[in-house]
C-alpha positions in Angstrom: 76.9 126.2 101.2 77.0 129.7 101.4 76.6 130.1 104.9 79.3 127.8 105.2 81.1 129.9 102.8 80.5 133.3 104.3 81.5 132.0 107.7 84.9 130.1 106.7 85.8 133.3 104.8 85.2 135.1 107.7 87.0 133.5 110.2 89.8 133.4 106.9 90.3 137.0 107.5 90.1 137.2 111.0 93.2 134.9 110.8 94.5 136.9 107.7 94.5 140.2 109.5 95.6 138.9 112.7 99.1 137.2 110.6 99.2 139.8 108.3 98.7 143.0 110.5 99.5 142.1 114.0 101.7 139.2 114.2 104.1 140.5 110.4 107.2 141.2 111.8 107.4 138.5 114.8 105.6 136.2 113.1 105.9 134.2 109.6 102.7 131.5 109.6 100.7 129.9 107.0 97.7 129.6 109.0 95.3 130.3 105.4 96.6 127.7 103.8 96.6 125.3 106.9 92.8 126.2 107.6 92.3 125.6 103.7 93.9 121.9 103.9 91.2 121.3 106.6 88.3 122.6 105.0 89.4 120.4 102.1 89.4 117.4 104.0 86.3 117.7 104.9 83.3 115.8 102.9 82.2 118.7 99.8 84.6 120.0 97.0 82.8 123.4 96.1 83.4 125.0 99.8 87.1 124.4 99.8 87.7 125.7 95.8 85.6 128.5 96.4 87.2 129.5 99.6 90.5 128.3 98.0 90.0 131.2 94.7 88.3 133.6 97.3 91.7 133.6 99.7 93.9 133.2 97.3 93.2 136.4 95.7 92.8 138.0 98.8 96.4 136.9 99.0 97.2 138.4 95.5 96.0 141.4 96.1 97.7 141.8 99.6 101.0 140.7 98.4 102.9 142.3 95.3 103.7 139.1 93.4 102.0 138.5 90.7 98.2 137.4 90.5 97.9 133.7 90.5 100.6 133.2 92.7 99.2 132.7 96.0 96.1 131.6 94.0 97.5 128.4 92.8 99.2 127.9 95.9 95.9 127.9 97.5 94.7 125.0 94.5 97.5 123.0 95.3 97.1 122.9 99.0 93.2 121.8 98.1 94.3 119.4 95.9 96.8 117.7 98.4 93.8 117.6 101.0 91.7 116.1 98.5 94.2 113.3 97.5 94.8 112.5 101.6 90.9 112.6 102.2 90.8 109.4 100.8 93.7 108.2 102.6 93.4 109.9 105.9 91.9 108.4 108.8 91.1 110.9 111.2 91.7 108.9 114.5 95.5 109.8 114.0 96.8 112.9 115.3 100.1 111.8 113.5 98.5 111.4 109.9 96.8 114.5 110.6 100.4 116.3 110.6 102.6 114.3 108.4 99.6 114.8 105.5 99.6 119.1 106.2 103.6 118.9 106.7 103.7 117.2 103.1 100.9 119.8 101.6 103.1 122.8 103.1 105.8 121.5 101.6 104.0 121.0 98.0 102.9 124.6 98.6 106.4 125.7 98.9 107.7 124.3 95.7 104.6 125.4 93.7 105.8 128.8 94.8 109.5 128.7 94.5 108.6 127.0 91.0 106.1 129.8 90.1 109.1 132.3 91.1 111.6 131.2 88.9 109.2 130.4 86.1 108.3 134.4 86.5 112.1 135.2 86.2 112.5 136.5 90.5 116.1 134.5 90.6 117.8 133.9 93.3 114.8 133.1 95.7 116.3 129.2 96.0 118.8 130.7 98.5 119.8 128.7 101.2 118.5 131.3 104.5 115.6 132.1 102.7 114.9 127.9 102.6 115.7 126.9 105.6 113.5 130.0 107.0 110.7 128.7 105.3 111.3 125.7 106.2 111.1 126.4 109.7 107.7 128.5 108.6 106.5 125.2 107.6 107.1 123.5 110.6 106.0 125.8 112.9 102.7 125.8 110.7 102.5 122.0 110.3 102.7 122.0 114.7 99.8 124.0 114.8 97.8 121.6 112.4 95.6 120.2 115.5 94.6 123.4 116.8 93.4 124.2 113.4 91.3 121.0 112.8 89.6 121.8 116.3 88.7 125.1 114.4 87.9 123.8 111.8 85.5 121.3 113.2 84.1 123.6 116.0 83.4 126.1 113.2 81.3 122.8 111.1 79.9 122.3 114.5 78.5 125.5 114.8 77.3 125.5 111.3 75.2 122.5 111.8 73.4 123.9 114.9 72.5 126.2 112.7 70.7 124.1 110.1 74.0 123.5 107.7 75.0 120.0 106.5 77.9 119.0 104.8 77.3 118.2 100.9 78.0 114.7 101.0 76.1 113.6 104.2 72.5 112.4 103.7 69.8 114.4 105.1 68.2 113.4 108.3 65.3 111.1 108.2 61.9 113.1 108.8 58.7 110.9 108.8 55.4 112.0 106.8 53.2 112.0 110.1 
């Protein structure tokens, strides 16, 4: 689990730095919290929490909100991915999006919630909504891209001797 770990992370903060530092300005994406919602879908719990506190305070100590706040963002998108695993089916591309578009959104109000619960008022304004909103969307449409990632990257894993917690070992006779 730890290479799996180390490896997730770091292709995490490839995609942190490339948001964050090259693409700021142009760009608004939630591409950590996409790539965690895929990595939760997938068969173990402990790589998607511990990448899930790992990022998430990453994220708090990037940002200047307060700390927890992108951290519990991050738990809630694992949790949605967790409650779809069991209802996804991963034939359909069309699942695939409506399940992140709905953990986005469950994102979103965690933090708009978590902002007025901190006393930030006024952060329920219309613009600032309806440009998230459009974040969210343009995040959700990158969705398939990301599961491609995300499974290339379990691919690569596994040539390397990684399996998945959940997935029975392969069968190796005595002789």
């Amino acid at each position: 689990m730890i290479g799996a770990f180390l490896s997730y992370t770091f292709l995490a903060l490839c995609l942190f730095y490339m948001q964050n530092l090259v693409y700021f300005p142009q760009v608004h994406l939630r591409l950590l919290a996409l790539l965690l919602f895929y990595v939760g879908l997938r068969p173990s719990l402990a790589l998607p929490l511990a990448l899930a506190l790992a990022l998430g305070a990453l994220q708090d100590s990037f940002a200047t909100t307060p700390f927890g706040f992108h951290l519990g963002a991050a738990l809630v998108v694992v949790a949605a991915a967790r409650f779809f695993r069991q209802r996804l089916l991963w034939q359909h591309l069309g699942s695939q999006l409506v399940a992140s578009l709905i953990a986005l959104v469950l994102e979103e109000v965690f933090m708009q919630v978590s902002l007025i619960t901190f006393g930030y008022e006024g952060f329920f304004v219309r613009e600032l909504l309806l440009h998230h909103g459009m974040e969210i969307l343009g995040t959700a449409a990158l969705g398939p891209l990301m599961y491609l990632m995300v499974r290339g990257m379990e691919n690569f894993l596994r040539r390397l001797g990684w399996r998945p917690g959940g997935e029975p070992s392969p069968y190796q006779p005595f002789a």
